[in-house]
C-alpha positions in Angstrom: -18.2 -9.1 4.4 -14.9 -8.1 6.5 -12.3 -6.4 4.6 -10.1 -8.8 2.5 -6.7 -8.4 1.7 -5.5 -10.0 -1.8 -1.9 -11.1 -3.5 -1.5 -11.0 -7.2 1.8 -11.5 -9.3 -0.1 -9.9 -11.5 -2.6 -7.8 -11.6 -5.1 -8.2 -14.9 -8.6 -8.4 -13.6 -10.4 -4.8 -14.9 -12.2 -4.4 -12.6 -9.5 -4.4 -9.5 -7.4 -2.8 -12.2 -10.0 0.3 -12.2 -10.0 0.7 -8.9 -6.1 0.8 -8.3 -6.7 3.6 -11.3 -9.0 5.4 -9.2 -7.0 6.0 -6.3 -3.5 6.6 -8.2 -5.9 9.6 -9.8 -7.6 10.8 -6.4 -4.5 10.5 -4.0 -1.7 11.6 -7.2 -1.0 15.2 -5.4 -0.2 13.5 -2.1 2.9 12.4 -3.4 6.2 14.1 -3.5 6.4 14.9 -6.8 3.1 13.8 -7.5 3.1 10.4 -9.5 2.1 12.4 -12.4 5.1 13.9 -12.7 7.6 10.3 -12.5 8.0 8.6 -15.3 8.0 5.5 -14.3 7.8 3.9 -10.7 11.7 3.4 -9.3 13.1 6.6 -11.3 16.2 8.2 -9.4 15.5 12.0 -10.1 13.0 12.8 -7.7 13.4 16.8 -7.9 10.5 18.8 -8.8 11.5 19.2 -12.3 9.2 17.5 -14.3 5.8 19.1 -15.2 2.8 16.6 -13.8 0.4 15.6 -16.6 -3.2 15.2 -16.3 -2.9 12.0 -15.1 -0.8 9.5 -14.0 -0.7 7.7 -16.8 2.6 6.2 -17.2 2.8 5.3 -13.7 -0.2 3.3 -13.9 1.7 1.9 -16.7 4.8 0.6 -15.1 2.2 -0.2 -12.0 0.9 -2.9 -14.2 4.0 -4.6 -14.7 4.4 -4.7 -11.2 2.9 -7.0 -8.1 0.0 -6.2 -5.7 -1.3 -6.5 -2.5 -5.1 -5.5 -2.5 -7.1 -4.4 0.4 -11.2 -4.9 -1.0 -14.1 -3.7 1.0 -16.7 -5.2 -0.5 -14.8 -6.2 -4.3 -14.3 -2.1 -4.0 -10.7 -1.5 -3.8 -10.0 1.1 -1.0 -6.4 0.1 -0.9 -3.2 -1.1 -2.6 0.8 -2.1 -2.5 2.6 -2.2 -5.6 5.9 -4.0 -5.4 9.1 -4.9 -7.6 9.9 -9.2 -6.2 12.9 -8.9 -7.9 14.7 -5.1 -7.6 18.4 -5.0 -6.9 19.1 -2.0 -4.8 22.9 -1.2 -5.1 24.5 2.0 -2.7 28.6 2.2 -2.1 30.0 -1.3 -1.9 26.5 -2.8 -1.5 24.5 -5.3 -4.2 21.1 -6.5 -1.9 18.4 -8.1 -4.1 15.1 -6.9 -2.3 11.5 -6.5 -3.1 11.2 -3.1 -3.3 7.3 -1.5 -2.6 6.8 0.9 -5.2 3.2 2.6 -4.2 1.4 2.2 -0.7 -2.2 4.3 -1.0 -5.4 3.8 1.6 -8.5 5.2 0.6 -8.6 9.0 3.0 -12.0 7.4 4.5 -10.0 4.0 5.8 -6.8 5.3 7.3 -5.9 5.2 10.6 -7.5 1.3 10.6 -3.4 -0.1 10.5 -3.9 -1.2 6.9 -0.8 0.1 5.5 1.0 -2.1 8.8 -1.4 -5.0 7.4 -0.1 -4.7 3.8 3.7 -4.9 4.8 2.8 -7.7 7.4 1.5 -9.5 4.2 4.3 -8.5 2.4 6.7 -10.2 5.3 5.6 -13.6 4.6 6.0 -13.1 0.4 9.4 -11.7 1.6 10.3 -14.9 4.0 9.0 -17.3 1.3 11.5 -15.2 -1.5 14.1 -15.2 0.9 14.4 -11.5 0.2 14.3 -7.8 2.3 12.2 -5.6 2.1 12.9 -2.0 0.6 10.9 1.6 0.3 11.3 4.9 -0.3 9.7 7.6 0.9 10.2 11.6 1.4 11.5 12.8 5.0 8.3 14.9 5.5 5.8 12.1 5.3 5.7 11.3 8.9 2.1 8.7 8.4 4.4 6.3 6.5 7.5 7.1 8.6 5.6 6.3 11.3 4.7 2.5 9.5 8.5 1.8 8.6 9.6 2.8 11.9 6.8 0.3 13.6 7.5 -2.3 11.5 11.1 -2.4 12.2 12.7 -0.7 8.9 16.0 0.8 9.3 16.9 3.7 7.5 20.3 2.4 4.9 20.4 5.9 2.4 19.1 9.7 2.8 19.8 11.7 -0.5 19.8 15.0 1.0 17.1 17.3 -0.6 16.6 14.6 -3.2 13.1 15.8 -3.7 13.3 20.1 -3.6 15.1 22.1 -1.1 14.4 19.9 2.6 13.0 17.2 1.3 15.0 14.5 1.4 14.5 11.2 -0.3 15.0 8.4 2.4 15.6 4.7 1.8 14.4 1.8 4.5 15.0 -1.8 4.4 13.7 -4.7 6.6 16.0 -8.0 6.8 14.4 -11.2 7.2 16.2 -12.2 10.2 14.2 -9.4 12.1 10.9 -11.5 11.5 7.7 -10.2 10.7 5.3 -8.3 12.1 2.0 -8.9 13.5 
């Protein structure tokens, strides 16, 4: 069976929900700070202040609350997009209501296969239907997804200079509809 990719408002099946808990835990440290260490999935202070716990339990927490895209191999999941449909991103004399992609992870053995471009083209036509951008954030050192945004036609609408430790800036991207989706 090909890979499959999935939408769900929300996410309650235990199985799928077990899997998105399995790669939060595996691929945790790869974020900046790692998503033990964030209280909840859209928090502001991003500096390396707060201690990581075990696990991340409380972003899995919030995660629920949130909506997916799935990529399944097999009923496995080996890949996910967690997004807000309703997040209103507000900077200087700007008010945008976006859906805002909270968590973008690919199983380590099925990168490099254009999944993470996949997810967001998925993402595109929830967007168009919504009538709504598209928003991220990521840190300025994590040139795989920087890569993505940059393919897909994000633009870059706030840096927070060293928002995440000394030269790591937090950066903000955003994709109008009018710039159509990607294939």
């Amino acid at each position: 069976m090909p890979i499959q990719y999935r939408y769900d408002e929300t996410l309650t099946d235990p199985a799928l929900l077990e899997g998105v808990w399995d790669l939060l835990c595996r691929y945790d440290h790869e974020f900046i700070p790692p998503l033990s260490a964030r209280e909840h999935t859209y928090q502001s202070d991003l500096t390396a202040g707060a201690a990581a716990t075990a696990l991340p339990k409380r972003y899995f927490d919030e995660l629920k609350e949130q909506a997916f895209l799935l990529v399944l191999d097999r009923e496995r999941v080996i890949g996910f997009m967690s997004f807000r449909p309703h997040y209103v991103f507000e900077h200087a004399d700007e008010r945008v209501e976006t859906i805002y992609v909270t968590t973008v992870i690919v199983d380590e053995a099925y990168r490099g296969q254009g999944m993470t471009t996949r997810l967001y083209g998925e993402l595109e036509v929830i967007a168009q239907q919504k009538k709504r951008p598209i928003m991220t954030r990521t840190w300025s050192t994590n040139h795989s997804h920087l890569r993505v945004l940059h393919k897909i036609g994000m633009r870059e609408v706030q840096r927070i200079q060293d928002g995440r430790g000394p030269g790591l800036d937090t950066v903000y991207y955003r994709k109008a509809l009018q710039e159509g989706p990607t294939s």
